[in-house]
C-alpha positions as CSV (number, residue, x, y, z in Angstrom):
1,X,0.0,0.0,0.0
2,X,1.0,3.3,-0.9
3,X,1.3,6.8,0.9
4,X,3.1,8.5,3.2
5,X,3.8,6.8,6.6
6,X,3.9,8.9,9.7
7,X,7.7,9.5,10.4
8,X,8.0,11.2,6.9
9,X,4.9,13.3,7.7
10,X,6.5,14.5,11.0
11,X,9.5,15.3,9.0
12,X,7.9,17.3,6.3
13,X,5.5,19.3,8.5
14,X,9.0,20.0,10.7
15,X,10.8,20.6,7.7
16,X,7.8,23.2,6.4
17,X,8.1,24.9,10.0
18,X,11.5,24.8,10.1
19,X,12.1,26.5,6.4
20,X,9.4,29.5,7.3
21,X,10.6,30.1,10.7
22,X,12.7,33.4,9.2
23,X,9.6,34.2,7.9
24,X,6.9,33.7,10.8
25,X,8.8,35.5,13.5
26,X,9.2,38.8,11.8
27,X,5.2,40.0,12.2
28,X,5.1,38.8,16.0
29,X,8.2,40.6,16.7
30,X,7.4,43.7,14.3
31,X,3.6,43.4,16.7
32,X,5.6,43.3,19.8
33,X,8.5,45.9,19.2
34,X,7.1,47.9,16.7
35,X,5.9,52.1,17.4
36,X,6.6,54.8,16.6
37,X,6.7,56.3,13.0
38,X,4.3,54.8,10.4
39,X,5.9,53.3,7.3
40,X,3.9,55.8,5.5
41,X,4.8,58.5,6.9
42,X,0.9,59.5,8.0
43,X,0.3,60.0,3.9
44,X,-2.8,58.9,2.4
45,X,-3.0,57.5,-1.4
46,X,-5.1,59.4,-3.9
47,X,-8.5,57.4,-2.7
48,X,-8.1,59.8,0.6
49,X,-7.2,56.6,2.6
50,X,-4.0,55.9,4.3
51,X,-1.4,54.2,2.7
52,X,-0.4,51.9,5.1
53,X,-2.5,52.8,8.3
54,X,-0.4,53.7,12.0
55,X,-0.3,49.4,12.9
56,X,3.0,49.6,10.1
57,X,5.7,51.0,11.7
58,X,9.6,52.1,10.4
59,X,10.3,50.1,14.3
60,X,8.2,47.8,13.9
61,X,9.2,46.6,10.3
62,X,13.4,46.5,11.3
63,X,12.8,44.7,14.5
64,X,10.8,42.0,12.7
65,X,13.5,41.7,9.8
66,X,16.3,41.6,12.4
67,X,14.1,39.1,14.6
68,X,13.6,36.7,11.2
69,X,17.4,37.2,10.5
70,X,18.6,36.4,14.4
71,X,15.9,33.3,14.5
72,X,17.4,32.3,10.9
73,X,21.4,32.5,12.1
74,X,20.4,30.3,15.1
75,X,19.2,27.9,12.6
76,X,22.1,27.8,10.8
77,X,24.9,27.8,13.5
78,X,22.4,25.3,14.5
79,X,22.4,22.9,11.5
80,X,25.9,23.5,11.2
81,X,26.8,22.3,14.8
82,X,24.5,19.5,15.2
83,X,24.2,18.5,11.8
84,X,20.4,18.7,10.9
85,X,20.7,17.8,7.4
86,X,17.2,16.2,7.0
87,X,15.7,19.8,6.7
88,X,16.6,22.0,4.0
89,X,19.9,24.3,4.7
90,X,19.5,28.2,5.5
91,X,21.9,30.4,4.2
92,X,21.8,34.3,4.6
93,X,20.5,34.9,1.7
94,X,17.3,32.3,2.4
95,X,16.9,33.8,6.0
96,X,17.0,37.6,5.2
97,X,14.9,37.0,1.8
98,X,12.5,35.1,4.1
99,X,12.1,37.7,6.9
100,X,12.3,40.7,4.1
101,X,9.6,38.9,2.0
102,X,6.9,38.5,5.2
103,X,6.9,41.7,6.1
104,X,6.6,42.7,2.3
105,X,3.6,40.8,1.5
106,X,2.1,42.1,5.2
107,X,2.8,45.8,4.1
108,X,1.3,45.0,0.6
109,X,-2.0,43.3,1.9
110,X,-2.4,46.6,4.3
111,X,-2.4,48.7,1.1
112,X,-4.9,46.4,-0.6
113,X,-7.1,46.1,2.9
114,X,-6.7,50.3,2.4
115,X,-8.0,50.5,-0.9
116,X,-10.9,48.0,-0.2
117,X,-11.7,50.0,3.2
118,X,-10.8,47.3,5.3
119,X,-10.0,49.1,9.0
120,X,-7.1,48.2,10.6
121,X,-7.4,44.6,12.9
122,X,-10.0,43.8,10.6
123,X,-10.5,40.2,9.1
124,X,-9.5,39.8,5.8
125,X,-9.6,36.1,5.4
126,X,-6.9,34.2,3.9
127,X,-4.8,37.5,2.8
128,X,-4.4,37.7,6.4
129,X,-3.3,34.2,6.6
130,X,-0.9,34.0,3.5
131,X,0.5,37.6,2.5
132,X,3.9,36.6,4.9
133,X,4.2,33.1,2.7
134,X,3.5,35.0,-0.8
135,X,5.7,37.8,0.0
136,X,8.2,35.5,1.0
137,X,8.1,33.5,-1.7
138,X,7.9,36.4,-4.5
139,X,10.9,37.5,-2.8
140,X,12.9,34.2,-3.0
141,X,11.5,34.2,-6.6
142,X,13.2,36.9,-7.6
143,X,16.2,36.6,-6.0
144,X,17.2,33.3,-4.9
145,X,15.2,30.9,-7.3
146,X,17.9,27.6,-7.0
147,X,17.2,27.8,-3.0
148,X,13.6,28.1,-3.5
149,X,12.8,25.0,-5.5
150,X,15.7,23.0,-3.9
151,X,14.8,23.6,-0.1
152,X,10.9,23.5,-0.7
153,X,9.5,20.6,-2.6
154,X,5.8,20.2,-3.4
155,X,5.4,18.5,0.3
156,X,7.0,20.8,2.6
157,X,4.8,23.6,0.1
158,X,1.6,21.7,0.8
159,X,2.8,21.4,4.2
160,X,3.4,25.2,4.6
161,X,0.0,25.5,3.1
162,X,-2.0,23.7,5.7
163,X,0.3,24.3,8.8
164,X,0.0,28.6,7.9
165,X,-3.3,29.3,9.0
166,X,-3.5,27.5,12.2
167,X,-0.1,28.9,13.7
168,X,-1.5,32.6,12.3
169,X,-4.7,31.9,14.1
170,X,-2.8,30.3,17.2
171,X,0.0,33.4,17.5
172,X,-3.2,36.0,17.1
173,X,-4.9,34.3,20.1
174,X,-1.6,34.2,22.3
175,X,-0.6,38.1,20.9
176,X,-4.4,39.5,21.9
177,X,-4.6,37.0,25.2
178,X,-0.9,38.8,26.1
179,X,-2.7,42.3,25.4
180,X,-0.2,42.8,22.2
181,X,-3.1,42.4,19.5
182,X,-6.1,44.4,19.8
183,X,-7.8,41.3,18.6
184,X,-7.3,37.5,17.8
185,X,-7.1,37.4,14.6
């Protein structure tokens, strides 16, 4: 009989977390640290509506780059000292490209929840769920292709697919239960 038995599901589904870890941190961390001056500067786009909206911050967005990037380097120093090899390898490029690209496709679905007059903590269900993966992956896309079809195959992808919305939902619930959401979603 065919199929997948359970040890190679645990290691895909660890292999999915472990690839998008650079990339799940940085919006927690960007929640938790951010402040201070909005990405956009307080300008509004020529609809009258704010570009970004005050929740995007300059703060914010570094701090959950450098968190993706310091999370990322741990993995590596990591895999390097243990020897994980049965997940896919990090390199700088992958981590920063990861952490960049989340925080991208976050800033990019607040334009689009903007335009549609969406209000800031508002559902927007499954942008909210999957602009970190799609801005992470546009971003290693573009600029690291090789790393992005070697290190995720079609079932750590499927993996990512399923195991995104339930850690989103999860990390909302914890972030608005530790009074660092407004709401949890």
């Amino acid at each position: 009989m065919g199929g997948i038995d359970i040890y190679s599901l645990i290691i895909i589904c660890i292999s999915a977390l472990w690839v998008m870890l650079p990339a799940y941190l940085p919006n927690p961390v960007a929640a938790a640290l951010g402040g201070g001056r909005p990405v956009d500067g307080g300008r509004c786009w020529r609809d009258g509506r704010r570009i970004f909206g005050d929740g995007k911050t300059l703060r914010g967005f570094l701090a959950g780059v450098a968190g993706g990037v310091v999370i990322g380097l741990i993995q590596i120093f990591i895999q390097s000292r243990i020897g994980l090899w049965v997940f896919p390898e990090h390199t700088l490029m992958s981590i920063t490209l990861l952490a960049v690209g989340a925080l991208l496709g976050d800033l990019a679905k607040s334009f689009l929840k903007r335009r549609k007059g969406v209000g800031r903590g508002e559902k927007w269900p499954v942008a909210d769920q999957f602009d970190l993966v799609i801005g992470a992956f546009i971003m290693l896309l573009i600029f690291d292709p090789g790393w992005l079809l070697s290190a995720i195959t079609l079932p750590i992808a499927i993996a990512i697919l399923i195991l995104t919305p339930i850690l989103h939902r999860g990390t909302n619930i914890i972030g608005y239960i530790l009074g660092i959401k407004d709401v949890p979603w």
